[in-house]
Residue frames relative to the residue before (quaternion, step in Angstrom):
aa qw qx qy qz dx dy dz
X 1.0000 0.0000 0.0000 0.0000 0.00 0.00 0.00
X 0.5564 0.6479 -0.3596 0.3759 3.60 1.14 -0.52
X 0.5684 0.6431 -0.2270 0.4602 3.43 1.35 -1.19
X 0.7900 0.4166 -0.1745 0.4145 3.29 0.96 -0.81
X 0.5029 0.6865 -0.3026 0.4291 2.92 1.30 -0.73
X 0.7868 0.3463 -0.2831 0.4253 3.63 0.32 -0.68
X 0.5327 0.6075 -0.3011 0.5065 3.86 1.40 -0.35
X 0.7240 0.4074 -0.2370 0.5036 3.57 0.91 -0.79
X 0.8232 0.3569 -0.1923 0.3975 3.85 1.09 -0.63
X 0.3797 -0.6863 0.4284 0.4486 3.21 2.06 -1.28
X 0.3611 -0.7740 0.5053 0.1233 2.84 -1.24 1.14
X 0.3671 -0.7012 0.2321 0.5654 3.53 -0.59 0.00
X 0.4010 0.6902 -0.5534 0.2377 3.80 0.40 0.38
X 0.7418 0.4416 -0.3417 0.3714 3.55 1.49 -0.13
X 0.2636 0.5492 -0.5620 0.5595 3.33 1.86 0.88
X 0.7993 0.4686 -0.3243 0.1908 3.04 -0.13 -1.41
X 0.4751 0.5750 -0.3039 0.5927 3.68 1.70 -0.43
X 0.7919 0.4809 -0.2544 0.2772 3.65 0.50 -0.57
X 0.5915 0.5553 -0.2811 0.5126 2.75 2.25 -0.42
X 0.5239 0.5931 -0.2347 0.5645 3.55 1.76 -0.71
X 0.6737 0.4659 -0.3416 0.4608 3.46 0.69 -0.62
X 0.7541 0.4181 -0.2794 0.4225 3.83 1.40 -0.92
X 0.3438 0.6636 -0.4310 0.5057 3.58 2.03 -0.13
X 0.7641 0.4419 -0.2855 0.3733 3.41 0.55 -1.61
X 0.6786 0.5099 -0.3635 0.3839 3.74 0.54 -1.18
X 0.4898 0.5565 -0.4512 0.4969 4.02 1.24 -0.59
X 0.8160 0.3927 -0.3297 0.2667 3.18 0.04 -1.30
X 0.6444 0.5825 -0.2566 0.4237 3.16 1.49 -0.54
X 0.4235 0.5799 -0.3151 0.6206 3.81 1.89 -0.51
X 0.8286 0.2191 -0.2946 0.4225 3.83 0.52 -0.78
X 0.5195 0.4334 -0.5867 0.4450 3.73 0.92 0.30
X 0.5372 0.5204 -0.5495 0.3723 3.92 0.50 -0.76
X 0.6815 0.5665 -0.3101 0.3443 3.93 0.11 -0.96
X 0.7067 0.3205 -0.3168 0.5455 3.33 0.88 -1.05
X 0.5042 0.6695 -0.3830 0.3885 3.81 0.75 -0.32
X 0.7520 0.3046 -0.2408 0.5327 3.26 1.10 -1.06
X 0.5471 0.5158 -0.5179 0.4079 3.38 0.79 -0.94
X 0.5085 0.7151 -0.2862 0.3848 4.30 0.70 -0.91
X 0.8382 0.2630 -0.2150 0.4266 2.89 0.32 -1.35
X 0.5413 0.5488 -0.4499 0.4510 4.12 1.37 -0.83
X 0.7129 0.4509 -0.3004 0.4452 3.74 0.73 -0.11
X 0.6054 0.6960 -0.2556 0.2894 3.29 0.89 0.08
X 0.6495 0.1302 -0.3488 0.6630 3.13 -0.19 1.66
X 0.4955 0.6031 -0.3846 0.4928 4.22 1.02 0.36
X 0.1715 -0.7473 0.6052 0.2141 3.07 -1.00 0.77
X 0.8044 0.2338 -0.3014 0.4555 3.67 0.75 0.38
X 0.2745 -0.7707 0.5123 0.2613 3.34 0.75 0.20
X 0.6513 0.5392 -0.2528 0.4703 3.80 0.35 -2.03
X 0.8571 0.2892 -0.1698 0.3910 3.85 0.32 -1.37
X 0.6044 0.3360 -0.4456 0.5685 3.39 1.11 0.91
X 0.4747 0.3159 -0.6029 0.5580 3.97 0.63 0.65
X 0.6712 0.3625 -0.4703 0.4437 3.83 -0.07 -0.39
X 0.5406 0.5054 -0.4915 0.4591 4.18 0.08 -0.49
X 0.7522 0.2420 -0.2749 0.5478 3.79 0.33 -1.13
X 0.5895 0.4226 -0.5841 0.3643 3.83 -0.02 -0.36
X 0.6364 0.5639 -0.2808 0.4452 3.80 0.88 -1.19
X 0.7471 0.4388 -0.2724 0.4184 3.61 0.96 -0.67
X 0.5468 0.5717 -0.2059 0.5760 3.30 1.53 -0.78
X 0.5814 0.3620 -0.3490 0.6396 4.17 1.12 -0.75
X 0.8414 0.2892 -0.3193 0.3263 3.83 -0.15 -0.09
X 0.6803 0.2257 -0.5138 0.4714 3.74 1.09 0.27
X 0.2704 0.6064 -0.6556 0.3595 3.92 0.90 1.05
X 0.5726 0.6164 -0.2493 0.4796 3.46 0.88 -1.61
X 0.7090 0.4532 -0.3125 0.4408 3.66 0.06 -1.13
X 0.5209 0.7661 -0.2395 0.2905 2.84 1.17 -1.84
X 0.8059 0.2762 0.0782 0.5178 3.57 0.13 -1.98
X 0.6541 0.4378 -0.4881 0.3771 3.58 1.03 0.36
X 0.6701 0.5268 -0.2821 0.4403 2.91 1.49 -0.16
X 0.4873 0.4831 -0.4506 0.5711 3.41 1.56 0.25
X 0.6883 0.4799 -0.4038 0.3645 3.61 0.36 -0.68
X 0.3072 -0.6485 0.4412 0.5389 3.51 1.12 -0.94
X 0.2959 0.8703 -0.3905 -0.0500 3.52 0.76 -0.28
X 0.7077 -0.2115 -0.0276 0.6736 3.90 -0.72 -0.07
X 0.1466 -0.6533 0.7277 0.1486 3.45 -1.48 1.08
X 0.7107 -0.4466 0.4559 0.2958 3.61 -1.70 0.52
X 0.0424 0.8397 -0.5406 -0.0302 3.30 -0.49 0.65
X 0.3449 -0.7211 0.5140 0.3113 3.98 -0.60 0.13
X 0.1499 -0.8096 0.5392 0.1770 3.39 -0.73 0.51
X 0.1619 0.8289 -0.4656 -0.2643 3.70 -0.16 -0.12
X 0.1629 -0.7540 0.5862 0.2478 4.09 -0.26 0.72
């Protein structure tokens, strides 16, 4: 009956597999990331200074964006 006993309730080596199994699935969450982070850079020679070009391009037609909702300074021509 002892034999059985540990098949029907678990032993603790199948914690101990569960904690190895959640070690493993991180490590596997943090190779996917660098994989991708890899691959959006691929074939770039800077990666870093083209997210900043579009974050910078994206911050300036918001800007454009809301001066033109506001009505704000419009372009005027001057001629003297």
């Amino acid at each position: 009956m002892g034999a059985i006993m540990p098949c029907l309730f678990g032993s603790s080596e199948d914690y101990e597999d569960e904690e190895d199994q959640e070690a493993k699935r991180q490590q596997q969450a943090e190779a996917a990331e660098k994989r991708q982070k890899e691959a959006e850079g691929r074939g770039l020679k800077d990666p870093e200074g083209v997210k900043k070009r579009q974050q910078q391009k994206e911050e300036a037609e918001k800007k454009a964006e809301q001066m033109n909702q506001e009505g704000g300074d419009k372009l005027s021509w001057q001629v003297g």
